[in-house]
C-alpha positions in Angstrom: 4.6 -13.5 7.0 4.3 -10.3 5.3 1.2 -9.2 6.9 2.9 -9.1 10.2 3.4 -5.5 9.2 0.1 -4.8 9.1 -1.1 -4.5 12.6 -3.7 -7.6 12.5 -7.1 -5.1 13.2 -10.4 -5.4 11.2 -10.6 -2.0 10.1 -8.0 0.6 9.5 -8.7 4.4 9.5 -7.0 6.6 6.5 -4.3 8.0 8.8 -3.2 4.5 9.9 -3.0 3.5 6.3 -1.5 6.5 5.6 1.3 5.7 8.1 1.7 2.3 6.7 1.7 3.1 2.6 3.9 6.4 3.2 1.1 8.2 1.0 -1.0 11.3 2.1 -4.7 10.9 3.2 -5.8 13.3 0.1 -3.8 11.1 -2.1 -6.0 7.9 -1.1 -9.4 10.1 -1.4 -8.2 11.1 -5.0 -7.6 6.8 -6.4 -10.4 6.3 -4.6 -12.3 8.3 -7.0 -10.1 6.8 -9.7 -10.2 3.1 -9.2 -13.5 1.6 -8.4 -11.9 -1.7 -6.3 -10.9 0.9 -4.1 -13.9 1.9 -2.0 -13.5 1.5 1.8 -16.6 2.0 3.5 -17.7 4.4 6.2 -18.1 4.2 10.5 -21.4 5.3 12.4 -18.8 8.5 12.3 -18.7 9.0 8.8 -14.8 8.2 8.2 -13.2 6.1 6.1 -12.4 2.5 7.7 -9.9 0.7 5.4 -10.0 -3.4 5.4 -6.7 -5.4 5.5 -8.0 -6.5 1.7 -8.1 -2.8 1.4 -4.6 -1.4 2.9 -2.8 -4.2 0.7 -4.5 -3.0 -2.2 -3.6 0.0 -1.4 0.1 -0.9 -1.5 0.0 -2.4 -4.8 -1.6 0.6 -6.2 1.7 2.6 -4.9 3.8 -0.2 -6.3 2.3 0.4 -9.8 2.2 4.1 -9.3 5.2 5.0 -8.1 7.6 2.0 -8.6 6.6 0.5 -12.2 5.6 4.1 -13.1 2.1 3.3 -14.8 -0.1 6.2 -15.6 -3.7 6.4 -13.6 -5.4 4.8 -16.3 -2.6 2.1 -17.3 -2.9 1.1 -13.5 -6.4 0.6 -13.4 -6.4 -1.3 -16.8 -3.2 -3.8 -15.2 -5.5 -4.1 -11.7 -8.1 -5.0 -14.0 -6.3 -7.6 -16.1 -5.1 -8.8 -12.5 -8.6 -9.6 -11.6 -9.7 -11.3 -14.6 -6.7 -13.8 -14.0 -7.5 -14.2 -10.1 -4.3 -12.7 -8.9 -4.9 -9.5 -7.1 -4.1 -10.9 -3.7 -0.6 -12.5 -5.2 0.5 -8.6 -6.9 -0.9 -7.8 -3.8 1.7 -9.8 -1.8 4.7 -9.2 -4.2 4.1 -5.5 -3.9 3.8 -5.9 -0.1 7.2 -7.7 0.0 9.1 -5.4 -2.1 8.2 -2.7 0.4 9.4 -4.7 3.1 12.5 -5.2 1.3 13.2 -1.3 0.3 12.7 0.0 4.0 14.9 -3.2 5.4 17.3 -2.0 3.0 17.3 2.0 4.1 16.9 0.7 7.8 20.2 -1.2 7.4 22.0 1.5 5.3 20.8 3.8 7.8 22.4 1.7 10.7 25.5 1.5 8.6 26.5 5.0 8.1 26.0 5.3 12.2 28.4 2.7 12.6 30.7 4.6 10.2 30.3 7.4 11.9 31.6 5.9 15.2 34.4 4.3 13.8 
């Protein structure tokens, strides 16, 4: 399943997510204030503690971001047509997966040019 590479925990803390998404903790503070879905809530502590829900949303925000190239406002507009239609979880997932499927692909290309180096 593609959740497997989320670490199965009921909270997450922003540098966790940070380490998961590849994005940069200032980064997730900024969309935060940008897209109101986005709103993890805070510890006895006073730091952000991220949801699974949350880090997944997170992911899909990149996706739209940084892979389909939508503007901030375009983004929130598409996550907003996504919730009218019930199908945040499923971009979600898709987004997830592609993910999944980019850093298999540089992990493997990586492993190739080793090989290629020792032959």
């Amino acid at each position: 399943m593609v959740d497997d590479r989320i670490a199965p925990k009921e909270y997450y803390s922003i540098g966790e997510v940070c380490d998961i998404t590849g994005l940069k903790p200032h980064v997730l503070r900024y969309w935060e204030t940008q897209f109101p879905a986005l709103s993890p809530s805070k510890n006895q502590a006073g730091n952000r503690v991220y949801r699974r829900k949350e880090v997944k949303l997170v992911q899909l925000l990149r996706h739209l971001l940084y892979v389909e190239k939508y503007t901030i406002d375009g983004a929130r507009q598409k996550l907003e047509r996504l919730r009218k239609e019930g199908k945040v979880a499923r971009a979600s997932t898709a987004a997830w997966d592609a993910h999944v499927v980019r850093d298999l692909r540089r992990d493997v290309d990586e492993l190739l040019d080793l090989l290629t180096l020792d032959a």
